[in-house]
C-alpha positions in Angstrom: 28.4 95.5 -26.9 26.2 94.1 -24.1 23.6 94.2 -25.6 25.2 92.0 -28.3 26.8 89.5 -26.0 23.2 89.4 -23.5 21.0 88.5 -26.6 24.0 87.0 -29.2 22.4 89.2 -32.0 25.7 91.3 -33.4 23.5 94.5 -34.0 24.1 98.0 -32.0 21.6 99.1 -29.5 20.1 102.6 -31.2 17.1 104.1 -29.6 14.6 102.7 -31.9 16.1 99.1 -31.6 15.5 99.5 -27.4 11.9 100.6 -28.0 11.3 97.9 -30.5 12.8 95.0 -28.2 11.3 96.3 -25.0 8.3 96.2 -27.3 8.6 92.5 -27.4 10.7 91.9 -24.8 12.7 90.0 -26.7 16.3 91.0 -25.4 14.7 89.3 -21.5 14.2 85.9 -23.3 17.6 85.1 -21.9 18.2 87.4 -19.1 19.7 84.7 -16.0 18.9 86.7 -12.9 21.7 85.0 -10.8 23.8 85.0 -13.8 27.1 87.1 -12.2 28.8 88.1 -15.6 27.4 91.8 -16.4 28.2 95.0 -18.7 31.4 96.2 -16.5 32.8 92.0 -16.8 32.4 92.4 -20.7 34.4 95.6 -20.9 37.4 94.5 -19.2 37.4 91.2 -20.9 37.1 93.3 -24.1 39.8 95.5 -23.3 42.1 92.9 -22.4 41.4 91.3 -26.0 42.6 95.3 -27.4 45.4 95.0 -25.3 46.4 91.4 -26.7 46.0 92.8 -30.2 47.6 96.0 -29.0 50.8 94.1 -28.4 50.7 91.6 -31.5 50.4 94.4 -33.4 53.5 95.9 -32.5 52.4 99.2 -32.0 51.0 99.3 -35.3 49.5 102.4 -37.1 47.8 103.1 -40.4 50.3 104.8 -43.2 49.7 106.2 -46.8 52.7 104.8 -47.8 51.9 101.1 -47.0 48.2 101.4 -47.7 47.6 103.0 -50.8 43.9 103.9 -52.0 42.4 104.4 -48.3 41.2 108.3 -48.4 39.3 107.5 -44.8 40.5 104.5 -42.7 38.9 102.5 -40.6 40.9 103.3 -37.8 44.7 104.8 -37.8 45.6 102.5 -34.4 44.7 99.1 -33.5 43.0 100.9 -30.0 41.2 103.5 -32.8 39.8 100.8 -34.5 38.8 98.5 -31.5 37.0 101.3 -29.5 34.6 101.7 -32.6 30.8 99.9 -32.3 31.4 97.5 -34.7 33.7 95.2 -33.3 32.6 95.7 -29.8 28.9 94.5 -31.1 30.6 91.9 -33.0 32.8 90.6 -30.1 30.2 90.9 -27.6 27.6 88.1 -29.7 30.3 85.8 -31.0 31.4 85.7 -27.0 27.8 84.7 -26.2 27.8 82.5 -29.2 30.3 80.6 -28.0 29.0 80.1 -25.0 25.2 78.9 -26.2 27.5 76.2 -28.1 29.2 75.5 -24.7 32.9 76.2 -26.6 33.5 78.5 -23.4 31.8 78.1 -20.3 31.9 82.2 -19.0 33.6 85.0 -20.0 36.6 84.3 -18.1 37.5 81.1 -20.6 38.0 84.1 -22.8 41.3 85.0 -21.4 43.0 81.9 -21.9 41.9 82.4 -26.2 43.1 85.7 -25.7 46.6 84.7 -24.3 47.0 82.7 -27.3 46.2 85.3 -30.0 49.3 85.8 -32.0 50.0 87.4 -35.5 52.1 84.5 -37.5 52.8 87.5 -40.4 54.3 90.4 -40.5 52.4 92.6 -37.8 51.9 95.8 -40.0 50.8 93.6 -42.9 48.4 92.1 -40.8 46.6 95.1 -39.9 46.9 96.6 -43.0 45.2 94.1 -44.6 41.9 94.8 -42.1 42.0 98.1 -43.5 42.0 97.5 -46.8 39.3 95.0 -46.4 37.3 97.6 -44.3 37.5 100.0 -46.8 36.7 97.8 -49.3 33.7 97.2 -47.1 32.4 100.8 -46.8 32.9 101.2 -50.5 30.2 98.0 -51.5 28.1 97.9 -48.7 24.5 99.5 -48.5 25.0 99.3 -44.7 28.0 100.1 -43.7 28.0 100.2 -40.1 25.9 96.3 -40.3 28.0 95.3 -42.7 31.4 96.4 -40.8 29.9 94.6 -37.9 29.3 91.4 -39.6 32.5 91.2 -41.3 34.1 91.6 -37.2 32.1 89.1 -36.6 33.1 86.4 -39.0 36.5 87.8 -38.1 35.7 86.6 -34.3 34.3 83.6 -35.2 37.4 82.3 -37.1 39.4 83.7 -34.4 38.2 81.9 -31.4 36.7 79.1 -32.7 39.1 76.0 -33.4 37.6 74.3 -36.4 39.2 77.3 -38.2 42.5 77.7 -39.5 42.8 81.0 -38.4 42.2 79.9 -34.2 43.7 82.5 -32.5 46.0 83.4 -35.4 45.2 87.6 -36.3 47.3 87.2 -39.7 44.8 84.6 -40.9 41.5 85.8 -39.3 41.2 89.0 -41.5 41.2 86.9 -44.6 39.1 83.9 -43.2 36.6 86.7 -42.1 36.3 88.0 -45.4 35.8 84.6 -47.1 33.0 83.7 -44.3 31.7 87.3 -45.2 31.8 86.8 -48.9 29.9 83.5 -48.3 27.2 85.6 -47.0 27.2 89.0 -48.6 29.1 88.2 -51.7 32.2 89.0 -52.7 34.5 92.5 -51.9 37.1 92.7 -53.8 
């Protein structure tokens, strides 16, 4: 995730991705010595954002009987499906997206997006929805794990960004994301 939020590229930091950007020292090109946000800021403000979803969500959890069709979810809990490297990548470049377009000016703007995060639908709907759309997901995609990571990204971006309909609105922002995915990758059904 720090990786993604110190170089804005939404893609996880494997071994052969270090050696290749150390390589080039490419991941440096923006490195701000005096810059006083680090790796341990990022994880609390990302853990506050779980915890905002955590509570929107109304203690939501993944069921066969609402969310027929999903042999292997995504995640079973909304804190099971936010500690996994996709959205954490995804989360940490659209952070440092929006701050290269000057729509935040640090991380702690952040909180105040986050305090406004609601879920306008039905809670359980809303999260069942991601994980149909997730699945969905797994089942097209050549690259799952990129393609998971994009789709959290678009998801992020319609979140927190207020030219969206979906600004801070978790009901909307699954289905936004997708259609800002499709754009992209095509369509999942």
């Amino acid at each position: 995730m720090f990786y993604a939020y110190s170089t804005g590229k939404p893609q996880s930091m494997d071994r052969q991705t270090l050696v290749s950007e150390i390589a080039e020292i490419n991941f440096l090109q923006d490195y701000e010595p005096n810059n006083q946000e680090d790796l341990s800021d990022l994880l609390v403000l990302y853990n506050a954002f779980v915890r905002r979803l955590e509570e929107v969500g109304e203690e939501w959890a993944f069921s066969n009987q609402r969310v027929e069709g999903v042999s292997r979810p995504f995640g079973k809990s909304v804190q099971a499906i936010f500690e996994r490297t996709q959205p954490m990548t995804a989360f940490g470049a659209e952070v440092k997206r929006l701050i290269k377009r000057e729509k935040i000016d640090s991380l702690d703007d952040m909180y105040g997006l986050i305090e406004q995060v609601v879920v306008s639908d039905n809670p359980h709907d809303a999260f069942d929805s991601l994980i149909k759309i997730l699945d969905e997901i797994a089942k097209n995609a050549t690259k799952i794990g990129t393609s998971q990571r994009d789709y959290f990204r678009s998801c992020f971006r319609a979140l927190f960004s207020e030219e969206f309909d979906a600004f801070c609105d978790v009901s909307q922002c699954w289905l936004q994301g997708q259609e800002l995915y499709n754009t992209m990758y095509g369509d999942i059904e």
